[in-house]
N, C-alpha and C positions, 0 to 999 in steps of 0.2 A: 628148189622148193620142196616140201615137206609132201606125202602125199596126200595128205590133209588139206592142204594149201591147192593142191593140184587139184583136187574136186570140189570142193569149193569155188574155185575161177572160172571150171568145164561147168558145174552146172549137175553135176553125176555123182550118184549117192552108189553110197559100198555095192548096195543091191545091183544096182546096175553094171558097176565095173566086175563085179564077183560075175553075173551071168553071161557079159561082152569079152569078158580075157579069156576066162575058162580056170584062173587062180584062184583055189580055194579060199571058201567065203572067211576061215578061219585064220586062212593067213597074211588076207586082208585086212581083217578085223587087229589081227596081231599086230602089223606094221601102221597102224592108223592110230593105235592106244598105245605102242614105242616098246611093247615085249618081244617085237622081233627088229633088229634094225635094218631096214630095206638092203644097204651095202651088203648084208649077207645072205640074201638072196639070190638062187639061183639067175645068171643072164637069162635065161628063158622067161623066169616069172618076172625080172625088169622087163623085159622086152614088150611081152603082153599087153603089164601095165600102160608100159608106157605108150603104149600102140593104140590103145583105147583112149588113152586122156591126148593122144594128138602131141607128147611132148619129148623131147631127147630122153633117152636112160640116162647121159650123164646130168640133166638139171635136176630127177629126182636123186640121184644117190651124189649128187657134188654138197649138198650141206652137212652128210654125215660124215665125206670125207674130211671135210673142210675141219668138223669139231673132232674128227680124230685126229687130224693134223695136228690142233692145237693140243690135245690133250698129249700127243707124244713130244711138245716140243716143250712143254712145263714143266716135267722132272727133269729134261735134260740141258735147260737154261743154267740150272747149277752147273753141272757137268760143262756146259760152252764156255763159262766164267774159268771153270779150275783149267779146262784145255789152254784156253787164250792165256793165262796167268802164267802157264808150264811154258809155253811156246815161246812167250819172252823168256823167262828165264833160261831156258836152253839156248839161244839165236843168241840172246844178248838182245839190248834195246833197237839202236840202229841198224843191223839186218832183219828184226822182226817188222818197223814201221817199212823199210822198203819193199818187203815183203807184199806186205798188205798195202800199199800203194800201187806196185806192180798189179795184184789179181785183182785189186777195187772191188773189193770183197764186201768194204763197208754201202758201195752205191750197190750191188747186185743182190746184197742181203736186203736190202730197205727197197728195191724195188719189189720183191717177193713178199715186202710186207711184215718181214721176221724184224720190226720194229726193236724189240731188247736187244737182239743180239746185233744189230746193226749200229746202234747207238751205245752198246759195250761195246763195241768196236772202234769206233769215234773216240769215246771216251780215254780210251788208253791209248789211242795213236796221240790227243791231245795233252795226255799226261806225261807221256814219255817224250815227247816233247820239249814241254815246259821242264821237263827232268832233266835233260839235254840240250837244252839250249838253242833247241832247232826251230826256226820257224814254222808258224803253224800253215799246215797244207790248206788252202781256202777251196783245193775243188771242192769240198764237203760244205759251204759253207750255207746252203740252202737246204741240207739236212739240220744244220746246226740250229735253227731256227726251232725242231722238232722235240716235243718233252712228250714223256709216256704221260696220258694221263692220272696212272697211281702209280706213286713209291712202288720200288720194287726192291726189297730189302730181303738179305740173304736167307736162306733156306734154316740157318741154324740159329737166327735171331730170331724167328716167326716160330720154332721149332720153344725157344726158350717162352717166347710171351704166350704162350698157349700152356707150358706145365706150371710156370708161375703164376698165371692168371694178373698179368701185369705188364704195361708198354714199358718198362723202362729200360728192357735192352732193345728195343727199337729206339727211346730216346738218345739212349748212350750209343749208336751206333749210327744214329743221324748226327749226332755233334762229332764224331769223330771222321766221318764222309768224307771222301776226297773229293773238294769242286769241281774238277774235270765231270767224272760220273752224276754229280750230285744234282748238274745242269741240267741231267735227262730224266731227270728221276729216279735214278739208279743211285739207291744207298750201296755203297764199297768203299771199304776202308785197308784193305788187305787185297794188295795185286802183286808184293812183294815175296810176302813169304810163305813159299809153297811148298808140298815135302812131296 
């Protein structure tokens, strides 16, 4: 919870928490308006806080981690696709799906909740599959149920519809989508050729 959220619930206005911690009223004020982000506050000044509102230090500082998490895991979604892309092509097809059947990498990433990359990972065990001839693995088959709720179309198509000021290399990159991925909502057209 937010520490906003947290005084609010207590009942306890800044004034109060500022005179009951002993944490400056202005750095208070800072982490309540979002110019200082609590995560980078000293454990002393969590502690206080959190000593006075009656609540864990990790429940205030776990929603900042939680949106850093996301923020470091959305540049590097690209970067998980070209990895996963390189990994077959080096392995080869069938030592790359045994692979990732063995570490069950697809159920440990989707119980973490890392949703795209768990479902890129489905994806292409189910492509390289249907590629080879293999039957499809069904332990997955109560993830397969699951779709991102938005397209998730590559970095460099979202990159072109923004200088164009026009969808139609999203259009052209939806018609070209491989079904495997296109089932999660992951627009990919290109898992083949990587340099």
């Amino acid at each position: 919870m937010s520490l906003n959220e947290a005084l609010a619930q207590k009942n306890i206005t800044k004034y109060r928490l500022w005179k009951e911690s002993g944490v400056p009223q202005a750095t208070i004020s800072d982490i309540c308006t979002g110019k200082t982000n609590i995560e980078k506050c000293s454990a002393e000044t969590i502690y206080r806080i959190a000593k006075v509102l009656d609540v864990s230090m990790e429940s205030l500082i776990a929603p900042a981690v939680r949106s850093l998490d996301e923020e470091r895991r959305r540049p590097s979604f690209e970067v998980f696709k070209s990895n996963t892309c390189h990994r077959v092509k080096d392995m080869g097809d069938i030592p790359f799906m045994i692979q990732l059947l063995k570490t069950n990498q697809i159920r440990k990433l989707y119980e973490k909740k890392w949703y795209p990359e768990a479902l890129y990972l489905l994806a292409m065990l189910d492509y390289l599959s249907k590629e080879n001839k293999v039957p499809i693995c069904k332990n997955y088959n109560d993830i397969r149920n699951s779709k991102l709720k938005k397209p998730i179309y590559p970095s460099s198509v979202i990159i072109l519809c923004k200088t164009t000021k026009s969808e139609t290399p999203k259009e052209e990159c939806l018609r070209m989508a491989i079904p495997e991925f296109l089932r999660f909502n992951i627009v990919e057209s290109e898992v083949r050729n990587v340099f």
